[in-house]
TORTIVEX-424384 format. One record per residue (C-alpha): x, y, z; residue in one letter. Coordinates in steps of 0.2 Angstrom, whole numbers, padded with zeros to 4 digits, always signed. Layout:
% TORTIVEX-424384
XYZA/...
% end
This chain:
% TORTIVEX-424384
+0043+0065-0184X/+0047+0074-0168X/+0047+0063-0151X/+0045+0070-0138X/+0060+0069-0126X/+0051+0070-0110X/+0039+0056-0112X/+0053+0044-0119X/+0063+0047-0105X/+0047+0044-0091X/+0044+0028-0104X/+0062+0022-0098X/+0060+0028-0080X/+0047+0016-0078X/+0054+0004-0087X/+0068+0003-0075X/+0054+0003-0060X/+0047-0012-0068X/+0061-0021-0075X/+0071-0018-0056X/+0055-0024-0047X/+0053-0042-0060X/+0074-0043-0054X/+0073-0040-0037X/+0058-0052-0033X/+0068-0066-0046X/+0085-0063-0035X/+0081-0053-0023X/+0090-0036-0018X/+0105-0041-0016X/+0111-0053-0029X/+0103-0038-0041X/+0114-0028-0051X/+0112-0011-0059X/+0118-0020-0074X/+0106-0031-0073X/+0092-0018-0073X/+0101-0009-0087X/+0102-0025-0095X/+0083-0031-0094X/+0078-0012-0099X/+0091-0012-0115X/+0100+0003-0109X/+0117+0006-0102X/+0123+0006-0085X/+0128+0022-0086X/+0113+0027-0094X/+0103+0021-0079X/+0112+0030-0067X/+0105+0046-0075X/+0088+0040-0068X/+0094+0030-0050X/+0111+0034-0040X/+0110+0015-0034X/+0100-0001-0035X/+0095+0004-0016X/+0088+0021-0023X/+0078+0010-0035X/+0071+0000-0021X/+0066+0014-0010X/+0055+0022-0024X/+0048+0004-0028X/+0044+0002-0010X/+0040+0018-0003X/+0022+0019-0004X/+0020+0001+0001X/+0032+0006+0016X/+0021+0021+0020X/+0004+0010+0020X/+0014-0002+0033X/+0022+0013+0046X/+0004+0018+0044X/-0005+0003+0051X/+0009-0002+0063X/+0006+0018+0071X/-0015+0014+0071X/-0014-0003+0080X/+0002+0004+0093X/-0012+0017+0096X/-0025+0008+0101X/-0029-0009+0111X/-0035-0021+0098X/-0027-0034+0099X/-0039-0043+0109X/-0054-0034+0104X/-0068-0046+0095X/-0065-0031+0083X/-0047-0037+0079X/-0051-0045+0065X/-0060-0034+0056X/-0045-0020+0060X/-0031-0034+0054X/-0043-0037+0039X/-0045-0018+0035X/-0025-0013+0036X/-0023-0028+0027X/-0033-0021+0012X/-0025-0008+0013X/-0007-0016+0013X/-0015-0024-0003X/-0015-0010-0013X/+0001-0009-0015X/+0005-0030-0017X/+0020-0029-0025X/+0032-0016-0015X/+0025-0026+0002X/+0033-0043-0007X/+0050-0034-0010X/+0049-0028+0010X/+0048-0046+0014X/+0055-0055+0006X/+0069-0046-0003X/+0074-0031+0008X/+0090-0040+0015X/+0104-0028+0010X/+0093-0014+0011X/+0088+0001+0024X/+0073-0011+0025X/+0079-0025+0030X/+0074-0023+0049X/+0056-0019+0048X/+0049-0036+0048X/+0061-0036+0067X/+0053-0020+0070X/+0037-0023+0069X/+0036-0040+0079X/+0046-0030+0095X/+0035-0016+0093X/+0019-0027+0095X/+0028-0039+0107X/+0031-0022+0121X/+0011-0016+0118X/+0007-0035+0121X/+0016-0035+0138X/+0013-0018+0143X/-0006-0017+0138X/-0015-0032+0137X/-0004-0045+0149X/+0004-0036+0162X/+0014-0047+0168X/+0033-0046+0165X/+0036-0065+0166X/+0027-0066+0153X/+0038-0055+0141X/+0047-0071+0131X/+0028-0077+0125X/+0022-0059+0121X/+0038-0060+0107X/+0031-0077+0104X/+0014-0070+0102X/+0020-0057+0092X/+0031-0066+0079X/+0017-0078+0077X/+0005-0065+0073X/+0018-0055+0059X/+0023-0073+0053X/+0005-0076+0050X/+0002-0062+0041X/+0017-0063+0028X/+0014-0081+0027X/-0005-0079+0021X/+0001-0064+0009X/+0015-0071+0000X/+0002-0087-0001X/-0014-0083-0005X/-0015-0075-0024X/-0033-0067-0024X/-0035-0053-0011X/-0049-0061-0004X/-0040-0076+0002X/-0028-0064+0009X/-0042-0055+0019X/-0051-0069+0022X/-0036-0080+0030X/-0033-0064+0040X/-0049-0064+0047X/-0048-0081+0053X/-0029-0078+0060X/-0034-0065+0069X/-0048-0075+0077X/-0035-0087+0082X/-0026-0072+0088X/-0039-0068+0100X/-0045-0082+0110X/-0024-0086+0113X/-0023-0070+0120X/-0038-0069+0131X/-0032-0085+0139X/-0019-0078+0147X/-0028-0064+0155X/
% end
């Protein structure tokens, strides 16, 4: 019986994905170890590092897609004034599907990424919508310590109602009311 080499070795490629993703939400990143991985997959370390350089390679290809989704929305909402539109919700709502699609590398972003070239984005993303909060919907420079306010409510929201919520819909739904929320604080200090 001839097996094919090439479709054992994907086999133990995603094997390693899998196993390395269970690990790193149990632990998180960095109490993971590559012998750990190699451990839960039954191969040897030095077997693994035939397929991933280092555990923080591992992440990145667990999370890149789910990364890409985020740097994505983060771009659309920078790009436009939403953020107190009565169409807000329905924006949040819609990026938020879309995070959902890939549920499980958003989960290692926040809430495992310490360690990792990741670990800021969560920091990122909350300054980056605190300065379009100041600079297009407030105005008003005295302003700047509740636009970070504001803005860390809002992402703290989000995360909060994703690692929460199991179905998709509650996530989307939650979302929607947040947002709502969002809103009507924003538009009183107009």
């Amino acid at each position: 019986m001839v097996i094919n080499l090439q479709v054992l070795k994907d086999e133990i490629r995603n094997s390693i994905i899998d196993s390395a993703q269970e690990i790193f939400l149990e632990s998180g990143f960095e109490k993971t170890s590559m012998k750990a991985i190699a451990d839960r997959v039954g191969i040897s370390k030095g077997n693994l590092y035939n397929y991933f350089k280092s555990k923080e390679e591992i992440f990145c290809y667990i999370t890149s897609p789910a990364r890409n989704l985020l740097d994505k929305a983060i771009d659309h909402f920078m790009d436009t004034n939403y953020l107190i539109t009565d169409t807000f919700s329905d924006e949040l709502a819609n990026a938020v599907k879309t995070l959902l699609k890939e549920r499980q590398g958003m989960l290692l972003i926040l809430t495992c990424a310490e360690g990792t070239g990741s670990e800021n984005i969560i920091d990122a993303v909350i300054n980056t919508i605190a300065e379009k909060i100041l600079s297009k919907i407030i105005l008003k420079q005295e302003y700047a310590i509740i636009s970070q306010v504001i803005a860390q409510n809002l992402v703290s929201g989000i995360i909060q109602i994703f690692l929460k919520c199991p179905s998709d819909d509650e996530v989307i739904n939650n979302v929607r009311l947040m947002a709502k929320y969002h809103i009507e604080g924003c538009k009183t200090l107009l």
